[in-house]
Every structure is written in C-alpha cells, then in structure tokens.
Phi, psi and omega in degrees: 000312164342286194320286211291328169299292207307320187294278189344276167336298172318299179330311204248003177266315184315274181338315175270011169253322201281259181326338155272337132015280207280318183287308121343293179312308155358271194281026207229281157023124172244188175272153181278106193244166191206131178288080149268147162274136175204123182096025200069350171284109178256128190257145159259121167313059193264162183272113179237224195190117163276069204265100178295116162272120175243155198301171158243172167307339192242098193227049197248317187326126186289168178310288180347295229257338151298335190248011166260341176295325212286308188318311192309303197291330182298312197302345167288283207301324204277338160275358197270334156314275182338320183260069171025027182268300163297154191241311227210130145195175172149174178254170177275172164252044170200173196260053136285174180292330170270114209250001184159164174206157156207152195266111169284135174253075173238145172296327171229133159339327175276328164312284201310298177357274187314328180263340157324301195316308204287003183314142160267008158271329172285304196311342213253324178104342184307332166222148184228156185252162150201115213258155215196119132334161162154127187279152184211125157344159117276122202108357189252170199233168193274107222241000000 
C-alpha cells in the first residue's frame, strides 16, 4: 500500500512538472524565423500572424454601448502594442466585412487566435477573426 501512494505521488509530481514544463515553454516561445539573402543582403525572415477584424454577428448594440466597446478595444490593442506583441494595426477604410487587421509577433497561430479573442469587440460578437500566417524581412517599415 506504501509502494502505491509513493508511486502515485511520483505520478503526480511528474505530471505537474511536465505541465509546467509545457507552460514555461508557452510563455517563452519565440516566432519561427530563417536567414534569407537578397540583393547580397542577408535578412531574417520571421513569421508573424496577420489578424483580420472582421464584422460580426452581434452588431445589435445601441451607439453607447458601441463607443464604450470601441474605447475597451483601441485600449486592448493599444496594451497588446505596448507589450510588443502588435507590430502593425489599424482599420480599413471602408465598410466591407474586413474592418482592420493587425500583425502579431507570437509564436503560434493559436496565440494570435487566443489573444485576438480576448478584443472586447470580439468577446462581444461585434467583431470577428480570422488569422493568416505571413512571412515578413525583420525590421521592415512601412515605406
């Protein structure tokens, strides 16, 4: 009986080390990049995540509660610059279904995913994503 608690335990220490692990990696995780050359210049390439706001289902809100939505959300995105996660942002300039984007410097697609989500326009139904891969030089500017 001893023997099966101490193995149980070992089990659940593994196990909570492994997922903290995983968790660590997470939050560590850097973007995937590659050295190409062009022009005799060699550049790194990296991967970032483009994320389209796109309209939403729930566009039901009286005007308040829409410009108390519009404020959370610049106030998201605008902490999610500040931490160097945005790169790129803004909306378009026209009333199609695609309404702004922005460029995430995350490691994985399910990051941007995830930190999109949390836009308090999405959460809301006003808006919705849809994320796009894209390689970009590092370091290039809007010309």
């Amino acid at each position: 009986m001893k023997i099966q608690i101490t193995f149980m335990l070992m089990v659940l220490m593994l196990g909570g080390i492994h997922k903290s692990d995983a968790q660590n990696a997470d939050s560590t995780a850097v973007p995937e990049t590659f050295i190409y050359e062009w022009g005799g210049e060699e550049m790194t390439m990296q991967k970032y995540f483009i994320v389209f706001l796109k309209t939403g289902e729930n566009r039901s809100q009286n005007q308040e509660e829409a410009m108390k939505l519009q404020e959370q959300h610049l106030e998201y995105l605008g902490s999610l610059y500040e931490d160097g996660i945005i790169v790129l942002n803004g909306p378009t300039g026209d009333d199609g279904d695609i309404r702004g984007f922005s460029v995430y410097s995350v490691a994985t697609m399910e990051k941007a995913v995830a930190l999109a989500s949390e836009d308090p326009m999405v959460k809301a139904g006003r808006l919705s994503v849809e994320v796009k891969p894209w390689w970009l030089a590092k370091g290039s500017v809007v010309k």
